[in-house]
mmCIF file of the N, C-alpha and C atoms, coordinates in Angstrom:
data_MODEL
# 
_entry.id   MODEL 
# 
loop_
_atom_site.group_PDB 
_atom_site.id 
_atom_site.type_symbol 
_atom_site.label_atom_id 
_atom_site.label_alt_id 
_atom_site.label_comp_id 
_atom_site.label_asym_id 
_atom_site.label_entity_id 
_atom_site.label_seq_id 
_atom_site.pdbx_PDB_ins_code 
_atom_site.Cartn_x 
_atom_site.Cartn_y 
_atom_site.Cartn_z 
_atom_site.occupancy 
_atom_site.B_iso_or_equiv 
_atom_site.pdbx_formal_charge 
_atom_site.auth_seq_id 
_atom_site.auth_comp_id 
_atom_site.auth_asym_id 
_atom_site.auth_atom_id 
_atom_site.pdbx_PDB_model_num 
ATOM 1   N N  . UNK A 1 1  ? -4.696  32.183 -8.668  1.00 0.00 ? 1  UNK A N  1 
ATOM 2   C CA . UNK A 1 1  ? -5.605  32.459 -9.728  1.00 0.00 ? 1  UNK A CA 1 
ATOM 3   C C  . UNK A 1 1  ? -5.845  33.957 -9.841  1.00 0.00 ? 1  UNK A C  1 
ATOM 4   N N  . UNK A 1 2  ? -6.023  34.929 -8.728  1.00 0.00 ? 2  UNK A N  1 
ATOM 5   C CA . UNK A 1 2  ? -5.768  36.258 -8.970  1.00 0.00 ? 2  UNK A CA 1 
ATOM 6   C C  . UNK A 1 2  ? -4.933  36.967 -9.196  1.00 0.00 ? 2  UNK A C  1 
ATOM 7   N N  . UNK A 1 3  ? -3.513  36.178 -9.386  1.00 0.00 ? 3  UNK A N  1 
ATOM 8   C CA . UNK A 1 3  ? -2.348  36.921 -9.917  1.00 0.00 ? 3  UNK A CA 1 
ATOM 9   C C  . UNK A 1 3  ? -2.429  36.484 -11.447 1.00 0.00 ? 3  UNK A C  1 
ATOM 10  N N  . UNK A 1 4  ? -3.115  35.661 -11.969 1.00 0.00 ? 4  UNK A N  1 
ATOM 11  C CA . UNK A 1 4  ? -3.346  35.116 -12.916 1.00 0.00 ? 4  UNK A CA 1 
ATOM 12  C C  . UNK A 1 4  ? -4.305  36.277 -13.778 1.00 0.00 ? 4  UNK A C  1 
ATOM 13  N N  . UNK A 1 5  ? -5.088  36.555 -13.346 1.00 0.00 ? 5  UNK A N  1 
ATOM 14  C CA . UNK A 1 5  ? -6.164  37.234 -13.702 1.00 0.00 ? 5  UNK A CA 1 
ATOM 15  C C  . UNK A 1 5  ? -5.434  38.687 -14.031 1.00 0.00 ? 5  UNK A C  1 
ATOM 16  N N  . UNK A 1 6  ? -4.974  38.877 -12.963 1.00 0.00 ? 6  UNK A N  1 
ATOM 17  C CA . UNK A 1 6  ? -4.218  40.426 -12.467 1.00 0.00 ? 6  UNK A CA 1 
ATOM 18  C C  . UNK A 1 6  ? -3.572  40.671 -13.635 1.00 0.00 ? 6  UNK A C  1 
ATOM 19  N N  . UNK A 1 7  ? -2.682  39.674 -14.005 1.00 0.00 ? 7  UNK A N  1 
ATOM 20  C CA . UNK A 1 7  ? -1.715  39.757 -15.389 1.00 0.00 ? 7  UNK A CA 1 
ATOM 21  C C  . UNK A 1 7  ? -2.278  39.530 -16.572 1.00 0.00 ? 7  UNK A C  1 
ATOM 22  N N  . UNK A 1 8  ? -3.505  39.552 -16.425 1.00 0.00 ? 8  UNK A N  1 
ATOM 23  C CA . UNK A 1 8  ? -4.672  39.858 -17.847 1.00 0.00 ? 8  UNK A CA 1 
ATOM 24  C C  . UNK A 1 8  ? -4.819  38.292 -18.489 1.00 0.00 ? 8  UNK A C  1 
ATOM 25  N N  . UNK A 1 9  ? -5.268  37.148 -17.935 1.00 0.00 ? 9  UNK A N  1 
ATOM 26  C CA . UNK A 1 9  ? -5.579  36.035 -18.299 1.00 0.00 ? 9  UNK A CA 1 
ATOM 27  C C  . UNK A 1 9  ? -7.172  35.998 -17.809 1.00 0.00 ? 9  UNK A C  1 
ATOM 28  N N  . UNK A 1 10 ? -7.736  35.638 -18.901 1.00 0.00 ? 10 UNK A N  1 
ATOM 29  C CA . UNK A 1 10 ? -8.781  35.186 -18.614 1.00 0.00 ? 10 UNK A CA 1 
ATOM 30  C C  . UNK A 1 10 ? -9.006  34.082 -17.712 1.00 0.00 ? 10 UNK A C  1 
ATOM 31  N N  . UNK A 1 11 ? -10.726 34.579 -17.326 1.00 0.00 ? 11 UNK A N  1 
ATOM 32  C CA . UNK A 1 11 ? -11.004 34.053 -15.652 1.00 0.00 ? 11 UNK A CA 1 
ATOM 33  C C  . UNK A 1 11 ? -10.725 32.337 -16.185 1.00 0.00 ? 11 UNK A C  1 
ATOM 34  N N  . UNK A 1 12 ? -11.133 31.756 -16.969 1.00 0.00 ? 12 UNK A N  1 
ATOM 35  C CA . UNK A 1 12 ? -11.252 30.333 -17.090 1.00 0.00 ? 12 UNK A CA 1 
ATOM 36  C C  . UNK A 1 12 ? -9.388  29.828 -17.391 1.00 0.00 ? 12 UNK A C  1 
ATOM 37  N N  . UNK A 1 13 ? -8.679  30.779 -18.206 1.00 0.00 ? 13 UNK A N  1 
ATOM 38  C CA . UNK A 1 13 ? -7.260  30.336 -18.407 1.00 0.00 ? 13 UNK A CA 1 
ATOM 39  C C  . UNK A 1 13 ? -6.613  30.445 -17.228 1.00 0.00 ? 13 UNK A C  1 
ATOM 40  N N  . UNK A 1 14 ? -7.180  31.244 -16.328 1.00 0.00 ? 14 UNK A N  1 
ATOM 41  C CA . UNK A 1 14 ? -6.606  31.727 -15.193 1.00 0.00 ? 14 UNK A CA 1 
ATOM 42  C C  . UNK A 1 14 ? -6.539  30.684 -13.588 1.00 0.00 ? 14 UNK A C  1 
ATOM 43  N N  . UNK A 1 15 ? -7.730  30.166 -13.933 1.00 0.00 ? 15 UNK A N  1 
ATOM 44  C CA . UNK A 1 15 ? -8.290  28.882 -12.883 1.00 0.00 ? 15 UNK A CA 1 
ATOM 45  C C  . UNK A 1 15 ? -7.491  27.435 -13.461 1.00 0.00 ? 15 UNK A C  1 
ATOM 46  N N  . UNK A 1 16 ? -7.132  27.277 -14.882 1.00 0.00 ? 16 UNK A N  1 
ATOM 47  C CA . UNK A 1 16 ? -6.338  26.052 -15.631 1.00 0.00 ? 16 UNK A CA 1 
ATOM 48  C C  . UNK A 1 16 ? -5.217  26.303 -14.352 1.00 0.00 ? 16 UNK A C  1 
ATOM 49  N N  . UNK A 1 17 ? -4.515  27.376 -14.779 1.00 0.00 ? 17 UNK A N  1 
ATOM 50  C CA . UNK A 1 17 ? -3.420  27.480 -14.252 1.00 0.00 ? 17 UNK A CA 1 
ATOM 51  C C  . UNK A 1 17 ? -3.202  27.309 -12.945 1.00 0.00 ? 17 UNK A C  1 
ATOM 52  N N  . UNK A 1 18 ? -4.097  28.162 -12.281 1.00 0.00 ? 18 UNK A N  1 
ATOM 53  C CA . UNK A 1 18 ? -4.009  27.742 -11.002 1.00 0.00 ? 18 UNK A CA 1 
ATOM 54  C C  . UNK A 1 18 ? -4.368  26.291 -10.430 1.00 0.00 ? 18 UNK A C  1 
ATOM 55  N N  . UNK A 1 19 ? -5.219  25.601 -10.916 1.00 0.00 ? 19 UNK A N  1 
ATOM 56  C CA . UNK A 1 19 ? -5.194  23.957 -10.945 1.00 0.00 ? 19 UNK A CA 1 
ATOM 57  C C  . UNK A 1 19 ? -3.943  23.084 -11.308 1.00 0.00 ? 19 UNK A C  1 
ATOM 58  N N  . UNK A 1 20 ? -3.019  23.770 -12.452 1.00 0.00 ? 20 UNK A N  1 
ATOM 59  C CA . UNK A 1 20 ? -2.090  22.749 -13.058 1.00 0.00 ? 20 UNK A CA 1 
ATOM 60  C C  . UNK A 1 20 ? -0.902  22.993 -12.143 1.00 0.00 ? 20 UNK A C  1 
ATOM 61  N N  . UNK A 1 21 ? -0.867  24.215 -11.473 1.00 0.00 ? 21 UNK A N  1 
ATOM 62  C CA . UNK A 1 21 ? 0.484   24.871 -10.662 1.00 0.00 ? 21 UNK A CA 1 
ATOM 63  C C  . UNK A 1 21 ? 0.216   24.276 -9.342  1.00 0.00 ? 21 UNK A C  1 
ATOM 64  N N  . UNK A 1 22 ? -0.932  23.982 -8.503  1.00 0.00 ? 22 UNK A N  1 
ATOM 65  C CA . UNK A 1 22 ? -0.704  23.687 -7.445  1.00 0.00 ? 22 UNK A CA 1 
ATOM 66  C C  . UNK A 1 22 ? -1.026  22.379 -7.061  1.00 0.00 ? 22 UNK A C  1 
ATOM 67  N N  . UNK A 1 23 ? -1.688  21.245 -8.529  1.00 0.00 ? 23 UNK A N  1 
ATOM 68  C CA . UNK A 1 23 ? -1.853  19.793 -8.453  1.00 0.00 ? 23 UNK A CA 1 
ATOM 69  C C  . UNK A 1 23 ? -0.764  19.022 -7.584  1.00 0.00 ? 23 UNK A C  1 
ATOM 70  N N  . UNK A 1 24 ? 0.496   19.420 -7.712  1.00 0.00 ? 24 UNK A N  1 
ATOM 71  C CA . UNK A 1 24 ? 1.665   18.598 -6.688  1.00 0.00 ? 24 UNK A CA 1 
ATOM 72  C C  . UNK A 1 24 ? 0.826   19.021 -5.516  1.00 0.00 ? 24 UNK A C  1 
ATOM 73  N N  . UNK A 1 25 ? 1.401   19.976 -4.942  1.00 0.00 ? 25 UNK A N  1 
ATOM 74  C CA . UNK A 1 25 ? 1.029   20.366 -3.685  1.00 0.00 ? 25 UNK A CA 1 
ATOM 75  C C  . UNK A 1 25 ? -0.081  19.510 -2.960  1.00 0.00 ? 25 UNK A C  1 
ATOM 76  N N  . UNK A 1 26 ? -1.320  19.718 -3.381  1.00 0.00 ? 26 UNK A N  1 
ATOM 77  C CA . UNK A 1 26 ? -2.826  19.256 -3.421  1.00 0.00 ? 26 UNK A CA 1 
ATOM 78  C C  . UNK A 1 26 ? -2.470  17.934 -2.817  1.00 0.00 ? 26 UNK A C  1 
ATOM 79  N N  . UNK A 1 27 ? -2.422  17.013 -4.501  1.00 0.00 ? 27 UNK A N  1 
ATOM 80  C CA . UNK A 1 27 ? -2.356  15.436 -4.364  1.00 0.00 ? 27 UNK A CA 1 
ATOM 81  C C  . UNK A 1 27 ? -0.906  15.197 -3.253  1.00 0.00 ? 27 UNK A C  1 
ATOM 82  N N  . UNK A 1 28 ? 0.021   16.267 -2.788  1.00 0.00 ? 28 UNK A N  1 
ATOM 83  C CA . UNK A 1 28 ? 0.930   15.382 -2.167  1.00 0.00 ? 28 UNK A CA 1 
ATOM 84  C C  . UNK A 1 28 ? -0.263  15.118 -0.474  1.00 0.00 ? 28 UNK A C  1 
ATOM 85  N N  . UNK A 1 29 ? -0.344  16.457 -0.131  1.00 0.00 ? 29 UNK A N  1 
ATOM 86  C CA . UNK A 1 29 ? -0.999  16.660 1.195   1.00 0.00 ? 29 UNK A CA 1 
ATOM 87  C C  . UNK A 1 29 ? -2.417  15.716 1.138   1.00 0.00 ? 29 UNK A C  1 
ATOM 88  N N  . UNK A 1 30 ? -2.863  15.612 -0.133  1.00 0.00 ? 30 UNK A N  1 
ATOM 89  C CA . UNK A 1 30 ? -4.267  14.277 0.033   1.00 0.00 ? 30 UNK A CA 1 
ATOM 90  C C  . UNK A 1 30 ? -3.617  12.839 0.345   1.00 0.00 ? 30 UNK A C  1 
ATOM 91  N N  . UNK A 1 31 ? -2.463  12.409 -0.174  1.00 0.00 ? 31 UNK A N  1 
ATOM 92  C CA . UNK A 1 31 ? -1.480  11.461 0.404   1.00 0.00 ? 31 UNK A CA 1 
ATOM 93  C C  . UNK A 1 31 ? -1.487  11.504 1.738   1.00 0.00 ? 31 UNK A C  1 
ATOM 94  N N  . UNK A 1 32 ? -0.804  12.282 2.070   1.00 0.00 ? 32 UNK A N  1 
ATOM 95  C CA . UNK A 1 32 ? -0.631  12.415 3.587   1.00 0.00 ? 32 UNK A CA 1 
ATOM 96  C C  . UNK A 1 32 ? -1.619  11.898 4.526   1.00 0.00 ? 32 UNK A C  1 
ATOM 97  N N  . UNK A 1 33 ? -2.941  12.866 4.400   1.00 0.00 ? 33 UNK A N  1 
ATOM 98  C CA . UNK A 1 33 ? -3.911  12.990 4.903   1.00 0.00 ? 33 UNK A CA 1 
ATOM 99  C C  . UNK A 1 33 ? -4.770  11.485 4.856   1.00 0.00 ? 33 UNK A C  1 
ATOM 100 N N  . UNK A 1 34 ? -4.641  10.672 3.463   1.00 0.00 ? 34 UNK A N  1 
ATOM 101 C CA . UNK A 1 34 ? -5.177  9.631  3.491   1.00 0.00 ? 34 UNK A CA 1 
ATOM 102 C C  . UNK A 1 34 ? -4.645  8.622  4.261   1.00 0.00 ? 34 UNK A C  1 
ATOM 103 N N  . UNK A 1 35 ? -3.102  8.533  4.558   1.00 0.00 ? 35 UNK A N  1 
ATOM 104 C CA . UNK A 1 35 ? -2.689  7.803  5.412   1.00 0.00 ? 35 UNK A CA 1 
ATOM 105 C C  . UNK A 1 35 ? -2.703  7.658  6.486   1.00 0.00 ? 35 UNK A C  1 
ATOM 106 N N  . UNK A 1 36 ? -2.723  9.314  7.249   1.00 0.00 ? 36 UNK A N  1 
ATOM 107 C CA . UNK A 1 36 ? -2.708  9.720  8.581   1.00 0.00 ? 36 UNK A CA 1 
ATOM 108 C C  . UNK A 1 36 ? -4.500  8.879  8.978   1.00 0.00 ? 36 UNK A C  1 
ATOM 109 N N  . UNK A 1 37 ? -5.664  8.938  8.188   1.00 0.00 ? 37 UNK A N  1 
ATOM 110 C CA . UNK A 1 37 ? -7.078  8.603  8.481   1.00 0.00 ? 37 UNK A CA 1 
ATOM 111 C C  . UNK A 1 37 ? -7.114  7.234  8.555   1.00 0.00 ? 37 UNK A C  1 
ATOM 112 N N  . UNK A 1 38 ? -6.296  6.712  7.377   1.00 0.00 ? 38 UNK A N  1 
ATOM 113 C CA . UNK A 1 38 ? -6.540  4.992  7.525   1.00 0.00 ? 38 UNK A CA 1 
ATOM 114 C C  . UNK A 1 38 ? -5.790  4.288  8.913   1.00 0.00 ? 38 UNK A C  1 
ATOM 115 N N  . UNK A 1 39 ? -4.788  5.061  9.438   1.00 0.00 ? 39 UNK A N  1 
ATOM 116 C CA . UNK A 1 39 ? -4.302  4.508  10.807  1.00 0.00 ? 39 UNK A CA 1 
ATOM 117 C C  . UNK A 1 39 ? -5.226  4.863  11.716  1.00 0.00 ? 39 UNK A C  1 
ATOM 118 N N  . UNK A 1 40 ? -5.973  5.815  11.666  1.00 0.00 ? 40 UNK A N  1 
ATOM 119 C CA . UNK A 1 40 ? -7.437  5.926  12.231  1.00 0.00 ? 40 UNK A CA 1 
ATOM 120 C C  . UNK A 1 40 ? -8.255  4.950  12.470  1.00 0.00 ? 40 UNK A C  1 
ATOM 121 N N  . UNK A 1 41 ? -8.612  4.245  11.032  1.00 0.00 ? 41 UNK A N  1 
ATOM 122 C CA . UNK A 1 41 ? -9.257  3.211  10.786  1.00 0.00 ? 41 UNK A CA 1 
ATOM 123 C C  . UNK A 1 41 ? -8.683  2.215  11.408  1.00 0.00 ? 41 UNK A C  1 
ATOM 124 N N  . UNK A 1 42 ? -7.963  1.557  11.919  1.00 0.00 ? 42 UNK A N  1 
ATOM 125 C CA . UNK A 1 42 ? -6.921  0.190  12.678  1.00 0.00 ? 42 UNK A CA 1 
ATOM 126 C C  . UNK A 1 42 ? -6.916  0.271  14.394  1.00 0.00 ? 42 UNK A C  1 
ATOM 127 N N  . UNK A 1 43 ? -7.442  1.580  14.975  1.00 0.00 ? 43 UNK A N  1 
ATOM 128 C CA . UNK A 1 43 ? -7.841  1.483  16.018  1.00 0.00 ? 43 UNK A CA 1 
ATOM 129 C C  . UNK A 1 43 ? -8.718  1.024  16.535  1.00 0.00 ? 43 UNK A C  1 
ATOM 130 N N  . UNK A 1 44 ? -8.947  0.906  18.170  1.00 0.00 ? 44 UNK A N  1 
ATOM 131 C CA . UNK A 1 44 ? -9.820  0.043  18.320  1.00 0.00 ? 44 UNK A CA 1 
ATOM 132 C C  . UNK A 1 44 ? -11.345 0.681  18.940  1.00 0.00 ? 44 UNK A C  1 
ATOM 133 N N  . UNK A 1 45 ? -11.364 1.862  19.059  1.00 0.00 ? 45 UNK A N  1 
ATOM 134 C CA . UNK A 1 45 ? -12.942 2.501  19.110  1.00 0.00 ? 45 UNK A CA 1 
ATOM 135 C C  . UNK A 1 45 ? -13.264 2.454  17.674  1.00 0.00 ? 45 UNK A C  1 
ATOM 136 N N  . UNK A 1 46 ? -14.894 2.504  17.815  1.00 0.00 ? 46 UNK A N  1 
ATOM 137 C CA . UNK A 1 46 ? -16.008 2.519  16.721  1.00 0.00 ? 46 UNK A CA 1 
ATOM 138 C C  . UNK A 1 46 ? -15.691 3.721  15.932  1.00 0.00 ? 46 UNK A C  1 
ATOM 139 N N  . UNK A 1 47 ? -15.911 4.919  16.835  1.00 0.00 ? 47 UNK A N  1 
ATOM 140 C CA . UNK A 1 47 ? -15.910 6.353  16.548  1.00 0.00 ? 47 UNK A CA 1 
ATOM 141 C C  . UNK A 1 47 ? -14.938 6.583  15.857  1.00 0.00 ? 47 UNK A C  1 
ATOM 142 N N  . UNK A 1 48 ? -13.574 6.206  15.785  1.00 0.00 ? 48 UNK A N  1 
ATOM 143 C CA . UNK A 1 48 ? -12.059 6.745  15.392  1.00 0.00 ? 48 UNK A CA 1 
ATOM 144 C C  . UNK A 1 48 ? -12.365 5.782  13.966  1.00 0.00 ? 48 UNK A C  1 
ATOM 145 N N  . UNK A 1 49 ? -12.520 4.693  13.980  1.00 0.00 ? 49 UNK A N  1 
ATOM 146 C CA . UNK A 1 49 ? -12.472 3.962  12.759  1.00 0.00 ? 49 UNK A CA 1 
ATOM 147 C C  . UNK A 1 49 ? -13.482 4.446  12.109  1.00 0.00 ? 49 UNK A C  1 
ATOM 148 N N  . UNK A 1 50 ? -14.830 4.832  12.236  1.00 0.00 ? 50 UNK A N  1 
ATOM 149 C CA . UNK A 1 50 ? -15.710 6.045  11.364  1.00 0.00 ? 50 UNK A CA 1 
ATOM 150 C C  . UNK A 1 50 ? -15.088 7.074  10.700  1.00 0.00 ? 50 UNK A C  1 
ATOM 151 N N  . UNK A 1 51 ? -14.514 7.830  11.387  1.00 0.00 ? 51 UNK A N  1 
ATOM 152 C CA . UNK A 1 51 ? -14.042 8.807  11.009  1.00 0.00 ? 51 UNK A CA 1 
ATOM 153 C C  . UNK A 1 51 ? -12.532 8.578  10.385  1.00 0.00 ? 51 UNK A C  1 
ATOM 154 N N  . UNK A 1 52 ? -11.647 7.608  10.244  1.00 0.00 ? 52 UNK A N  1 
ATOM 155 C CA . UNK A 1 52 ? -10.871 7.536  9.535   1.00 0.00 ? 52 UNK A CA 1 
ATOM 156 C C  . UNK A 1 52 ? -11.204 7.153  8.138   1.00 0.00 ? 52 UNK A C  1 
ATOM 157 N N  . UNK A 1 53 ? -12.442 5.947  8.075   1.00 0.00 ? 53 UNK A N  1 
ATOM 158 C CA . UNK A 1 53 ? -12.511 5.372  7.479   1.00 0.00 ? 53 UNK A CA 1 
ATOM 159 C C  . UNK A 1 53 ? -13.301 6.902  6.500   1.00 0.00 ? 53 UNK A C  1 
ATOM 160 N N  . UNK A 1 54 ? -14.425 7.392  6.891   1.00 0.00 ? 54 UNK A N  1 
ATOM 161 C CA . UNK A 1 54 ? -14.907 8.431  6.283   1.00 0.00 ? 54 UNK A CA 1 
ATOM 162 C C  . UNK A 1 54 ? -14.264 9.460  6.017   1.00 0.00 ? 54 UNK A C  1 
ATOM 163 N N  . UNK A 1 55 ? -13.596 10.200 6.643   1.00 0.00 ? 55 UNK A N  1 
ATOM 164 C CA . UNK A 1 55 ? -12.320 10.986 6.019   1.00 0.00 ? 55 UNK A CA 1 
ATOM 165 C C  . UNK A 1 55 ? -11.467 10.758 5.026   1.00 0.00 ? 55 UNK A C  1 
ATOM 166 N N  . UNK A 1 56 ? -11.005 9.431  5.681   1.00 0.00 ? 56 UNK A N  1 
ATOM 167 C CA . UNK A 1 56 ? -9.771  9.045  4.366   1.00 0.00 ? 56 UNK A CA 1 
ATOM 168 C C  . UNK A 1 56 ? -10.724 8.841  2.909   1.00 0.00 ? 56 UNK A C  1 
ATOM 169 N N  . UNK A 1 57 ? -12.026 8.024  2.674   1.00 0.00 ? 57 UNK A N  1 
ATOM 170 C CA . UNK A 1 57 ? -12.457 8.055  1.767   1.00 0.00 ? 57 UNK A CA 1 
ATOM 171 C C  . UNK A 1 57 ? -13.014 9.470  0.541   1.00 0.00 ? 57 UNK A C  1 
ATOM 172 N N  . UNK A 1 58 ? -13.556 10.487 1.483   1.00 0.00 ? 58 UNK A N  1 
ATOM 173 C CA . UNK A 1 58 ? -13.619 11.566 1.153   1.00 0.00 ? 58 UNK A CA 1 
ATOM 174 C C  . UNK A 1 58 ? -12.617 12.142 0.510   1.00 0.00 ? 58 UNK A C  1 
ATOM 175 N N  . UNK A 1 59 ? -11.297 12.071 0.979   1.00 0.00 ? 59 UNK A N  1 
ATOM 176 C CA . UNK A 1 59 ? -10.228 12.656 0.172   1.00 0.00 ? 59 UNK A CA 1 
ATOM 177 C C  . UNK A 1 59 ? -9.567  12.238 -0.635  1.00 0.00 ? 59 UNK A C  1 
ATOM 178 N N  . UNK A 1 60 ? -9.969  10.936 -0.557  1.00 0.00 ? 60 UNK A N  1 
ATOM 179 C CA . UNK A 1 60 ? -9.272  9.966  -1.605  1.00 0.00 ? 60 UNK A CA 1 
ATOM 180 C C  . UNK A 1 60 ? -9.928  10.085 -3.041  1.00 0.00 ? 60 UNK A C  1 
ATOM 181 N N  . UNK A 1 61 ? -11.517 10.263 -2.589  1.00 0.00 ? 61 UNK A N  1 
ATOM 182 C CA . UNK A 1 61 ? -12.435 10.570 -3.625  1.00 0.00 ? 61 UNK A CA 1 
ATOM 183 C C  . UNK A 1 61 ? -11.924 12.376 -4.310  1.00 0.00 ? 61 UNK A C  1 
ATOM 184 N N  . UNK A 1 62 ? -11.485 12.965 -3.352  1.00 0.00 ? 62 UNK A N  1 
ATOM 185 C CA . UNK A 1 62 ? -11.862 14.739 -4.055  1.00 0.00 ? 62 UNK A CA 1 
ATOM 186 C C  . UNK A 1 62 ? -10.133 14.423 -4.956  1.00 0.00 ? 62 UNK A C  1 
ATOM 187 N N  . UNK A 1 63 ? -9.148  13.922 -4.009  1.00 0.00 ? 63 UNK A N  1 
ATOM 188 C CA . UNK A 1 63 ? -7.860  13.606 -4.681  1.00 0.00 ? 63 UNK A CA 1 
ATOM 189 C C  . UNK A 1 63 ? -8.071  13.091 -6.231  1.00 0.00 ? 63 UNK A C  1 
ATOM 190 N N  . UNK A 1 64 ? -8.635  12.216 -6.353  1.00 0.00 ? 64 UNK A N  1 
ATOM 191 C CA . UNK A 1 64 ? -8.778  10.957 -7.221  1.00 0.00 ? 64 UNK A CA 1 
ATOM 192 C C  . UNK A 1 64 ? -10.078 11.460 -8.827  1.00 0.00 ? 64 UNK A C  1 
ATOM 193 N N  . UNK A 1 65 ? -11.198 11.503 -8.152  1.00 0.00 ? 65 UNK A N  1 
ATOM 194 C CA . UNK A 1 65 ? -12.150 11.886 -9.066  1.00 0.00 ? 65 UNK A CA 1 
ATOM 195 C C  . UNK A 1 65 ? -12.438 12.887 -9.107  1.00 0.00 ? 65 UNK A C  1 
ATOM 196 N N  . UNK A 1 66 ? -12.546 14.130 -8.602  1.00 0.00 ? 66 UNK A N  1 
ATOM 197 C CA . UNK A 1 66 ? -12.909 15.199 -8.523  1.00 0.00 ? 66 UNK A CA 1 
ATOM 198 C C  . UNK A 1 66 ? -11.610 15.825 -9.465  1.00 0.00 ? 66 UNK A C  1 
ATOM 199 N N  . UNK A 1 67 ? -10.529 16.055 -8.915  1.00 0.00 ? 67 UNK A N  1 
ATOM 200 C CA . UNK A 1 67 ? -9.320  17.030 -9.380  1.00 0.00 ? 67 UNK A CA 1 
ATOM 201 C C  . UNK A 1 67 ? -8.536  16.306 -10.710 1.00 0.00 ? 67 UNK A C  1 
ATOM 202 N N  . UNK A 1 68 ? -8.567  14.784 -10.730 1.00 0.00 ? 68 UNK A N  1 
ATOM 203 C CA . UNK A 1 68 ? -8.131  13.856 -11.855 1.00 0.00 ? 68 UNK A CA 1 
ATOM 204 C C  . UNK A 1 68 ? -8.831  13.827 -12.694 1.00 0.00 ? 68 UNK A C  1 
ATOM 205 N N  . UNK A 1 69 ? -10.422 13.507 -12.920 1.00 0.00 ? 69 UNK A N  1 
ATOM 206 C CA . UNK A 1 69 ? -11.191 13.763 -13.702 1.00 0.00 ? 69 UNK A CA 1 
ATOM 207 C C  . UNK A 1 69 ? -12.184 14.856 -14.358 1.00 0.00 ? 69 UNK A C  1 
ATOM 208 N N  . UNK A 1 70 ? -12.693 15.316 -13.431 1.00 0.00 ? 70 UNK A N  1 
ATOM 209 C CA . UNK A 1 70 ? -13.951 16.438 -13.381 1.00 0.00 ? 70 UNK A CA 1 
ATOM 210 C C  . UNK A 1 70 ? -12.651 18.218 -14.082 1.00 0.00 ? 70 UNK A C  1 
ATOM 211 N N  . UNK A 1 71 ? -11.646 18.307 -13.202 1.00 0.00 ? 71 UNK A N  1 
ATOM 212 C CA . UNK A 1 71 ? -11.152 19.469 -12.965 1.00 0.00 ? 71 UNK A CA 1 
ATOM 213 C C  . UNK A 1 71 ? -10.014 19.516 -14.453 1.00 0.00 ? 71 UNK A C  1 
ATOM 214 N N  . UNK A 1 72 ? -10.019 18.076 -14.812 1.00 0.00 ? 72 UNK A N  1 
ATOM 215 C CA . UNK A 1 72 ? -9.205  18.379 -16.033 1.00 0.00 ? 72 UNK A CA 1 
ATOM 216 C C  . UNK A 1 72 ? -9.751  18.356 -17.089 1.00 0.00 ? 72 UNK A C  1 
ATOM 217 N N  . UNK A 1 73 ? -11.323 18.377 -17.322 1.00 0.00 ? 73 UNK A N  1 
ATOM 218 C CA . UNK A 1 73 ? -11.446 18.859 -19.036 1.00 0.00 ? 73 UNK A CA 1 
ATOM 219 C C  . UNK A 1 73 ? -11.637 20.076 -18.576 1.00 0.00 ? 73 UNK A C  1 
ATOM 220 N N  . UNK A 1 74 ? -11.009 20.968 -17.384 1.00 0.00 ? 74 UNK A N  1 
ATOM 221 C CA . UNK A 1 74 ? -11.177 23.078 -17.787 1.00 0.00 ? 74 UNK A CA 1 
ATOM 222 C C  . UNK A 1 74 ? -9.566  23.296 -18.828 1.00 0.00 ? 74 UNK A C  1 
# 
């Protein structure tokens, strides 16, 4: 987004871009990450299945509603 800027795009055209250029990236590694937490969740302490289960949901949520919905009417 600051090479964006740098090359004379405005701050808001400048943040589009940087959202639309690195969405692969993002949603691939929230993949990842959601899978790596839910095998979390299938273990057999309390603590590990908390925290998979709460992790994986968290990112599933910022993946999902946050960057899919919220981040695309900029």
């Amino acid at each position: 987004m600051r090479e964006a800027v740098d090359r004379g795009l405005k701050t808001e055209a400048a943040v589009a871009h940087g959202i639309k250029t690195t969405a692969g990236t993002v949603t691939s590694a929230a993949v990842v990450m959601v899978a790596v937490f839910a095998i979390f969740a299938t273990l057999s302490q309390i603590e590990l299945k908390q925290l998979g289960v709460g992790l994986g949901a968290a990112i599933l949520i910022d993946a999902t509603l946050v960057r899919a919905v919220l981040l695309r009417r900029r």
